[in-house]
N, C-alpha and C positions, 0 to 999 in steps of 0.2 A: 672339574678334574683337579684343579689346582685346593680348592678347596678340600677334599679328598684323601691329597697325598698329604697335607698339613693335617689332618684329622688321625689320619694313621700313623704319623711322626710322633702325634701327641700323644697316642695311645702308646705307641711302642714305650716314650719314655716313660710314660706311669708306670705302663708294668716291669720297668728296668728297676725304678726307683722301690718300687712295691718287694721287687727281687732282694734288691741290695736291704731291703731297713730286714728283713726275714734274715740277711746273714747273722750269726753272733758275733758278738766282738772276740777275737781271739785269745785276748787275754783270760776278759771272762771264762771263755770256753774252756781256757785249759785248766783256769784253776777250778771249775764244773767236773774235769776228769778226774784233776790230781783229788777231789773231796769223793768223788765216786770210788776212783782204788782206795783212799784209806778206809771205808765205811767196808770196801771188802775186805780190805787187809784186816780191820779188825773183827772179823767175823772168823776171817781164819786162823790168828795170832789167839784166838781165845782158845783151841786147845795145847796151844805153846806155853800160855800163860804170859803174854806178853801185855798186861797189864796189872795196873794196879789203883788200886781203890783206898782214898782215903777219907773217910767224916771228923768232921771239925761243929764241934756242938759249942756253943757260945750264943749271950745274948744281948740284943739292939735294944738301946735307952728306950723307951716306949712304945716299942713291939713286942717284945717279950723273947722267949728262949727261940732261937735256928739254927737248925742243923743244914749245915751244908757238904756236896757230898761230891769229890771229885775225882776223877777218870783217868787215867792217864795210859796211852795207848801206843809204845813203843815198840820199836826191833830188837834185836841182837846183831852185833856185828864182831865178829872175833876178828881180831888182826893180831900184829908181835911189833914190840918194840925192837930196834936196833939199837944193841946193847956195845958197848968198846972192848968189852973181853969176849967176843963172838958169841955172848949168851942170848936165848931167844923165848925173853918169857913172853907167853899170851896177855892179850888182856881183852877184854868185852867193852864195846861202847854201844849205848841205848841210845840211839838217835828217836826223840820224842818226835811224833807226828803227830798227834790229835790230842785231845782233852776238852771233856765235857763237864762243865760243872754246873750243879743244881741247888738252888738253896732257898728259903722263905726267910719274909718279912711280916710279921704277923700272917697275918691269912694269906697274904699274895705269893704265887710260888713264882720262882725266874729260874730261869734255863739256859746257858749258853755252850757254844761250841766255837775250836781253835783249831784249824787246820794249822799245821807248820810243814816247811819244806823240811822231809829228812836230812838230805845233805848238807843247808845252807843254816838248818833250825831258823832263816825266817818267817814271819806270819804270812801266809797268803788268803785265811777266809778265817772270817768270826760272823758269831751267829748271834744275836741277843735277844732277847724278850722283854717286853718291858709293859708296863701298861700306860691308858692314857687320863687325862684327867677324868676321862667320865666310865673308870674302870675297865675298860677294854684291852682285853691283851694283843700287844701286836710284833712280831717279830722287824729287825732289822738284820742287812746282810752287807757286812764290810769286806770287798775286794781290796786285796796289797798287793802293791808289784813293786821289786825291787826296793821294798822296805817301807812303801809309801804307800799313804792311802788312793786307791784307783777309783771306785766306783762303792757308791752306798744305795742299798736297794731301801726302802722302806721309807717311814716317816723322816722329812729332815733332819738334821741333827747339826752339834754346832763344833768348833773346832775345838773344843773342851771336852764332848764326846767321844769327838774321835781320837784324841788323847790318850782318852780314860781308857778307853776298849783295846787300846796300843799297850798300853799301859798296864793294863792286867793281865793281857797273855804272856806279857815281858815276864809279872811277876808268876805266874801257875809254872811256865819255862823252869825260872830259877827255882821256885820250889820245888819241881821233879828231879831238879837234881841234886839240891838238899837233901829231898827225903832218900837218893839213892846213896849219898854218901853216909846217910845218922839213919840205918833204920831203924835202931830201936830206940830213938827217943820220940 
């Protein structure tokens, strides 16, 4: 009997433990939702026009000519300045949320995605592509939280990685806003 009650105690906690590792982490989870509503937001923002597309054709010392081609998938947000002579002009702020950018290296094509908080404009999911020594393409997936890196899904990577990946959605950021203030250069 005693043997029994210890058998079913044992069992219970397995399938506690089996219960809990099936929860997601929360964090993850939500930045899973926040990249699920932009994937719809820009589905819907596409007959706003609330994107913009720019290629950049240039070429790698020993790959030859790439074009690379990038996304950028924002809002509109009208508000007014408070002006000291009770004047009340508008003005529009583009809070960037996403941006995908695609581009080759000789033959090899790479693909990345940058979720951004709209409110906060910080990073909270990148997406990279990369291949591996013996030509296999394999995705990585960088979780941020609160501005730091949280959790990386894919092959290892090293703290110069995840630098770099920090790194360039900083710089796609500033260049959205560049290209918002010079468009036609």
């Amino acid at each position: 009997m005693k043997s029994l009650r210890q058998f079913l105690l044992l069992g219970c906690t397995i399938l506690a433990l089996a219960a809990a590792a099936e929860q997601p982490d929360p964090i993850t989870a939500s930045i899973r939702d926040a990249y699920k509503q932009a994937k719809e937001s820009m589905n819907k923002n596409k007959s706003l026009g609330n994107e913009m597309v720019t290629t950049i054709h240039y070429t790698v010392r020993g790959k030859g000519k790439t074009t690379e081609t990038l996304h950028f998938y924002y809002n509109t947000v009208e508000g007014t300045y408070m002006m000291a002579d009770d004047g009340d002009p508008h003005f529009f702020y583009y809070p960037l949320y996403f941006v995908t950018r695609s581009y080759n290296i000789g033959k090899q094509k790479y693909y990345e995605e940058y979720l951004f908080d709209p409110s906060s404009q910080r990073l909270l999911f990148a997406l990279t592509q990369d291949y591996d020594e013996n030509g296999k393409r394999f995705d990585r997936r960088f979780y941020y939280h609160n501005g730091e890196i949280y959790n990386v899904i894919g092959p290892a990577t090293t703290s110069f990685m995840n630098e770099r990946v920090y790194y360039q959605a900083d710089e796609l950021r500033h260049a959205f806003d560049w290209l918002l203030q010079n468009p036609k250069e």
